[in-house]
N, C-alpha and C positions, 0 to 999 in steps of 0.2 A: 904898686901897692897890692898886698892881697884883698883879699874879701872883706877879712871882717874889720882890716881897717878902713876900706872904701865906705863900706854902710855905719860902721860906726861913725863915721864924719859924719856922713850925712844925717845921721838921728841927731848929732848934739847939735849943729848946725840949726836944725829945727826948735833948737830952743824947749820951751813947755810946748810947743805948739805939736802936735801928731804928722810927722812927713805925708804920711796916706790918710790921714784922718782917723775916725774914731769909730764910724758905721760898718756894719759889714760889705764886703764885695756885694754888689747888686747881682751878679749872676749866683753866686752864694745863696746869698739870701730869697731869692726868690724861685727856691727849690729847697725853702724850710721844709715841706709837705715829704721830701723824700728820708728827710732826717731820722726819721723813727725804726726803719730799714737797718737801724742797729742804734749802739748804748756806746761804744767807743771811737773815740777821734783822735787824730794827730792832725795836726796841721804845720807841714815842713816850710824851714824861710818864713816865719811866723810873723817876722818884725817886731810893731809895737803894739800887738796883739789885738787887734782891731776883730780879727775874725775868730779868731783861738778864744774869744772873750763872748763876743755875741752865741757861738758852738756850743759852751759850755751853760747860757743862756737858755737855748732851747734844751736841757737835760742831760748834755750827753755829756761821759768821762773824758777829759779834753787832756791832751799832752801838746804839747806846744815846742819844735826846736829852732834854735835862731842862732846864727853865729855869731851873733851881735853881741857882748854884754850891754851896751847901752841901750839898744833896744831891749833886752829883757829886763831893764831895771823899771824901763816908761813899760811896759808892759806890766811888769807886776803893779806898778803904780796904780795903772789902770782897772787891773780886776780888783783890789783893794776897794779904791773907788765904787765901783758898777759890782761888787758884795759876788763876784765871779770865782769861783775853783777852779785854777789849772794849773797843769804839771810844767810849769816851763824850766826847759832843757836848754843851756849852753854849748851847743852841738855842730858841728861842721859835717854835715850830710855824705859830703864827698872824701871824709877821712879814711883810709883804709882800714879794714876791718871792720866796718860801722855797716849798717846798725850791730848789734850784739845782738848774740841766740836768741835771748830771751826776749826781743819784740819781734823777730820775726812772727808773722801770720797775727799779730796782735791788735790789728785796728780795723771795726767794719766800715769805718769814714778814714782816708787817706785825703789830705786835702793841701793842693798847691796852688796856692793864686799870682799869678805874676811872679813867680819863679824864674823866668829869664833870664839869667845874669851868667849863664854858661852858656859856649860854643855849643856845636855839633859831636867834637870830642870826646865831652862831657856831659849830653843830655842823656844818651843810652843808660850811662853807669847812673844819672840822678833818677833818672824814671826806673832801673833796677832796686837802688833800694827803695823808693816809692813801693813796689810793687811786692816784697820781701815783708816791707811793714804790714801789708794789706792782708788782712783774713781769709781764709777759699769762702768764696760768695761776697764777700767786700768789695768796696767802690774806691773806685778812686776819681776827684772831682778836682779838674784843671780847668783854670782860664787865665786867658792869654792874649798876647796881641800877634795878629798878621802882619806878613811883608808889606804890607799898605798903610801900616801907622807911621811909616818911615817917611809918607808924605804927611799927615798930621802934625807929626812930632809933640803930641801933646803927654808923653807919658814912654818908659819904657827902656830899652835899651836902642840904641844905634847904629848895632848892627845890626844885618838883614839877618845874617846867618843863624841867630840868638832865635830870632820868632817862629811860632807854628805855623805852619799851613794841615788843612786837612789829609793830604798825602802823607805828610810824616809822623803824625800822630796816629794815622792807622796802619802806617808802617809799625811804630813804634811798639801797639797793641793791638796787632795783630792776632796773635794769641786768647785777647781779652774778648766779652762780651760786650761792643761797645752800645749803651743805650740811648746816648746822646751826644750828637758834636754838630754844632750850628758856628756858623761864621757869620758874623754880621756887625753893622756898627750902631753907635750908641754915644749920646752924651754921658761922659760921666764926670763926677766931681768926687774926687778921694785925695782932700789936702789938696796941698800943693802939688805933690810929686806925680798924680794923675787929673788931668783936667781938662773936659772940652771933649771934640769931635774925634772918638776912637774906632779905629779898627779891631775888632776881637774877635776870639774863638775862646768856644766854652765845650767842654769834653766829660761825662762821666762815662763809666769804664768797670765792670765788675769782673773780678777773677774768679778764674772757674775753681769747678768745685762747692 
């Protein structure tokens, strides 16, 4: 199966119910304080807009892509609901040619939360257009799970190869200013699909210029 049938299962599957729940990521949200650092967002692999929703909450111009239709239908539901503006996009990130000219350099918040669901492959080319999208002086804000959630298993993908370690992500942005990457664990409760004693790393990352 590809992608966007794999997660489309998974959102209808979830019934009314939100797979990751409806709050924002805790590493997200508790670096609301650096959000004023600019006025536009994306936030790529959106889901069912849990965070593209609260984003747009604190003020900022939120675009939202997700490969999903069924998650971006509970997603628009959701900002309906919670009286939220966002741009959500029907988007396959890894499509060739994507993004288009015209978002290049176009977002001071680039924002990927549990985006794991590609190999080694395919991280270089997802973190290249990440970083295409991101403005000179723009952030880009990742979190993620380590090779150690593999003993948890409370959340995430199943292969090792999928997850971050600090060596790869500074491999990876190298190039960038990195201002923050802390690895450490954490209860967390997000739905069903993430829940309990995790492993994580949380990364922001501004490009130069």
């Amino acid at each position: 199966m590809n992608q966007e049938t794999i997660w489309s299962k998974r959102y209808r599957d979830a019934g009314d119910d939100f797979l990751f729940g409806t709050e924002p990521n805790r590493f997200l949200a508790h670096r609301q304080d650096l959000l004023q650092n600019g006025r536009t967002a994306l936030s790529v692999a959106d889901g069912e807009g849990r965070n593209s929703i609260w984003l747009a909450e604190q003020g900022l111009a939120v675009t939202a892509i997700e490969i999903s239709p069924v998650a971006i239908e509970k997603a628009r539901h959701l900002a309906k609901v919670r009286q939220a503006e966002v741009n959500f996009l029907l988007v396959d990130m890894l499509a060739p040619g994507w993004p288009p000219s015209e978002m290049h350099d176009a977002f001071d918040w680039v924002f990927g939360i549990f985006i794991q669901f590609v190999g080694p492959e395919w991280r270089s080319r997802q973190f290249e257009v990440m970083k295409q999208l991101t403005a000179p002086g723009g952030r880009i804000l990742l979190q993620g799970y380590t090779p150690k959630q593999l003993e948890f298993r409370t959340g995430g993908p199943s292969a090792v190869e999928n997850l971050y370690t600090e060596g790869s992500l500074r491999e990876e942005f190298a190039d960038w200013e990195i201002e923050e990457l802390v690895d450490y664990e954490d209860e967390i409760s997000e739905g069903t699909g993430h829940k309990g004693r995790s492993a994580l790393i949380g990364m922001i990352a501004r490009k130069p210029g």
